[in-house]
C-alpha positions as CSV (number, residue, x, y, z in Angstrom):
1,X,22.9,-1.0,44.9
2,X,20.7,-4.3,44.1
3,X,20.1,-5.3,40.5
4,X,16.9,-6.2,40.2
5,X,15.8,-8.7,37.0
6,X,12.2,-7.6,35.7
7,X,10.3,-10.5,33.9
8,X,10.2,-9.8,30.0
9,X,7.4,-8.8,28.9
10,X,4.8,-11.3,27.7
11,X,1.5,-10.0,25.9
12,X,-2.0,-11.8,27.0
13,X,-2.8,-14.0,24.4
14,X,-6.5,-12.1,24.8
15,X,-8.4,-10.7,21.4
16,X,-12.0,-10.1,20.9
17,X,-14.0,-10.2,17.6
18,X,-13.4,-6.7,16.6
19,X,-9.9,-7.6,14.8
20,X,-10.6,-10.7,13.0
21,X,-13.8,-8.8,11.9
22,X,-12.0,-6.0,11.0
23,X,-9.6,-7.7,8.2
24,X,-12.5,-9.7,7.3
25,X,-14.4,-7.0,6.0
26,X,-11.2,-4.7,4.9
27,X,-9.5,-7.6,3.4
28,X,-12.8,-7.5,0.6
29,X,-13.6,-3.6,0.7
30,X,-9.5,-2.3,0.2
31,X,-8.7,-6.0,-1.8
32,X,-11.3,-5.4,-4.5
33,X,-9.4,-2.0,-5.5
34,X,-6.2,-2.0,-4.6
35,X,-6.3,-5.7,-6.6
36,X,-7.7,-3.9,-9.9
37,X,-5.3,-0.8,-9.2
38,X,-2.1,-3.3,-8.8
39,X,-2.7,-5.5,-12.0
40,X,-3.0,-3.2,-14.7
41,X,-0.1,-1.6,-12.9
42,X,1.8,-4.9,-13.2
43,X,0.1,-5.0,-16.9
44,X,1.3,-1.7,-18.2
45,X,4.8,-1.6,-16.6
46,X,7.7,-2.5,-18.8
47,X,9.6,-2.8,-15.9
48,X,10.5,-6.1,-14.5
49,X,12.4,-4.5,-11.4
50,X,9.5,-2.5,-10.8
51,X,7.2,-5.1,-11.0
52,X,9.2,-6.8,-8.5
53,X,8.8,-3.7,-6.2
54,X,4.9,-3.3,-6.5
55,X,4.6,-7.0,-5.7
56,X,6.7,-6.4,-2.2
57,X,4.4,-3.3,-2.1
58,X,1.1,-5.2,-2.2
59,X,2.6,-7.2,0.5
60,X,3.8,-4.5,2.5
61,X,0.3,-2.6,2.2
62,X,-1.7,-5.7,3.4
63,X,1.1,-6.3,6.0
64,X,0.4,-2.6,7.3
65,X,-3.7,-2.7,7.4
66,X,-3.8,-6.5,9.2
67,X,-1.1,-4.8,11.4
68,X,-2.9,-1.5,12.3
69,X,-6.3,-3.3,12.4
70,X,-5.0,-5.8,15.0
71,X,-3.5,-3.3,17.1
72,X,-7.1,-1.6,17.1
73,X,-8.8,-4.6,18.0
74,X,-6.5,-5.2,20.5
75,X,-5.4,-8.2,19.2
76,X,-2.9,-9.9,21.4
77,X,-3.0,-13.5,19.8
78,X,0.2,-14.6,17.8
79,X,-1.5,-17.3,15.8
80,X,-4.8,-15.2,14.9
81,X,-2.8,-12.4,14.2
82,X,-1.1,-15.0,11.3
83,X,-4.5,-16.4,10.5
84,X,-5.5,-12.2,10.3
85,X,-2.5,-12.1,8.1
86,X,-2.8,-14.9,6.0
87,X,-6.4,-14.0,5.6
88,X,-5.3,-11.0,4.3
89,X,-2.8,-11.9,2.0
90,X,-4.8,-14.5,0.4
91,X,-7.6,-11.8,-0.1
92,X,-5.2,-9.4,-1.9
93,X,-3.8,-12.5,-4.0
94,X,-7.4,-13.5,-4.8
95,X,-8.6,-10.1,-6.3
96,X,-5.4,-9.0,-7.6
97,X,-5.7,-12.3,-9.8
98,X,-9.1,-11.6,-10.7
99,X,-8.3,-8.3,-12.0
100,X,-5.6,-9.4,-14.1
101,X,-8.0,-12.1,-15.9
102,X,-10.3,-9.0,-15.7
103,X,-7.8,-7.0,-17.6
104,X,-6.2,-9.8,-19.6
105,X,-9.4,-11.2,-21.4
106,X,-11.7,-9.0,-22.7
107,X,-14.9,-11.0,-22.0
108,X,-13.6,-11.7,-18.3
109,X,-16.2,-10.1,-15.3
110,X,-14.7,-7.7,-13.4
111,X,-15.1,-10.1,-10.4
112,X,-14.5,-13.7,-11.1
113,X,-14.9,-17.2,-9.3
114,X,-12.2,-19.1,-8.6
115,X,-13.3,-21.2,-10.7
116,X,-13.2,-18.6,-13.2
117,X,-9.4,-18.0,-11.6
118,X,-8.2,-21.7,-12.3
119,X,-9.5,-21.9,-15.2
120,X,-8.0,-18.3,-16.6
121,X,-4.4,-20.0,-15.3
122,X,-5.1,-22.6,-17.0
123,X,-5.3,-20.7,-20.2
124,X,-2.3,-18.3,-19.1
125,X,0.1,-21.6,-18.4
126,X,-0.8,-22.4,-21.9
127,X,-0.2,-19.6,-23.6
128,X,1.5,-16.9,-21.7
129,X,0.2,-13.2,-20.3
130,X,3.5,-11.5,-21.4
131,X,7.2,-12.0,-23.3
132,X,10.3,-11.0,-22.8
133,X,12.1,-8.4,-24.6
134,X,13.7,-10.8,-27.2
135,X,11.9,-13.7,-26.7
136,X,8.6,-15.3,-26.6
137,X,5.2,-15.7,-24.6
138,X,6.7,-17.4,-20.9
139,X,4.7,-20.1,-20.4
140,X,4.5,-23.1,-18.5
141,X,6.7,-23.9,-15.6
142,X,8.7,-21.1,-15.6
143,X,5.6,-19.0,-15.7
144,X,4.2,-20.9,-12.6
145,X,7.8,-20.6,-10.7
146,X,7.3,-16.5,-11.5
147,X,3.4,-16.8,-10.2
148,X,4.5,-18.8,-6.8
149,X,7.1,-16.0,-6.2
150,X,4.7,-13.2,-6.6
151,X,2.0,-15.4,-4.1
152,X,4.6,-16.0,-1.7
153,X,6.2,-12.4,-1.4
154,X,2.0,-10.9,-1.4
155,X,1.1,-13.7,0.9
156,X,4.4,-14.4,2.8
157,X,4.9,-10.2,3.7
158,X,0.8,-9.9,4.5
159,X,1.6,-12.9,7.1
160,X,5.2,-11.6,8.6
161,X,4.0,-8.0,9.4
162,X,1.2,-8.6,11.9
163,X,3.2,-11.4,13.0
164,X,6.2,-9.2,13.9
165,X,4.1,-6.7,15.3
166,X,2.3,-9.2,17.7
């Protein structure tokens, strides 16, 4: 019998508009909710583990859509599927954050700048969104460290799932 070596598989490196469109418009239409929905869930949960969980979730979610949306725009391009992803990801990360200045100040629009975002950071670095159980407001640096983690896991997991499945 002759072993025969088939070539691994390569995919084209084709896509057409449809994808990139695609998580352009769903990463504003499912952002805008699922951003409100996550940060007074991240607001009213005691729970840092949990916390911790619906932060991979959000990730995880946005991973899944860019994913499924690439696949039906037939989306065979490893670096646009990462831009799709990070497109993604930064549009979760940008409308989570402006519903937690939404549900953090009370005179905060329900859809803010960034401009609007900086500045409400700003204010948040100052004075804190939320204490610990014996201790006060976190604020400043180790607030930021705890912000970059969330915007890396949201952002970093919305990146590595359409990049895994390209």
């Amino acid at each position: 019998m002759q072993s025969q070596t088939f070539p691994a598989y390569q995919h084209s490196g084709k896509f057409g508009a449809l994808g990139p469109a695609l998580i352009c418009v769903t990463a504003i239409v499912a952002g805008y909710p699922l951003g409100f929905a996550y940060a007074y869930i991240i607001k009213w949960m005691p729970f840092v583990y949990i916390n911790f969980l619906l932060t991979a979730g959000c990730g995880i979610l946005f991973g899944f859509l860019a994913a499924a949306l690439l696949k039906f725009g037939k989306v065979r391009n490893t670096p646009v599927a990462v831009l799709c992803g990070l497109l993604m990801g930064m549009g979760a990360l940008y409308f989570s954050w402006s519903a937690h200045l939404h549900a953090t100040f009370t005179d905060a629009p329900a859809l803010c700048t960034p401009d609007q975002i900086l500045a409400g950071m700003k204010t948040l670095y100052e004075r804190g969104s939320w204490a610990l159980l014996r201790g006060g407001q976190v604020t400043g640096i180790p607030l930021a460290i705890i912000w970059a983690g969330e915007a890396l896991i949201i952002v970093g997991v919305a990146v590595w799932g359409p990049y895994k499945f390209i």
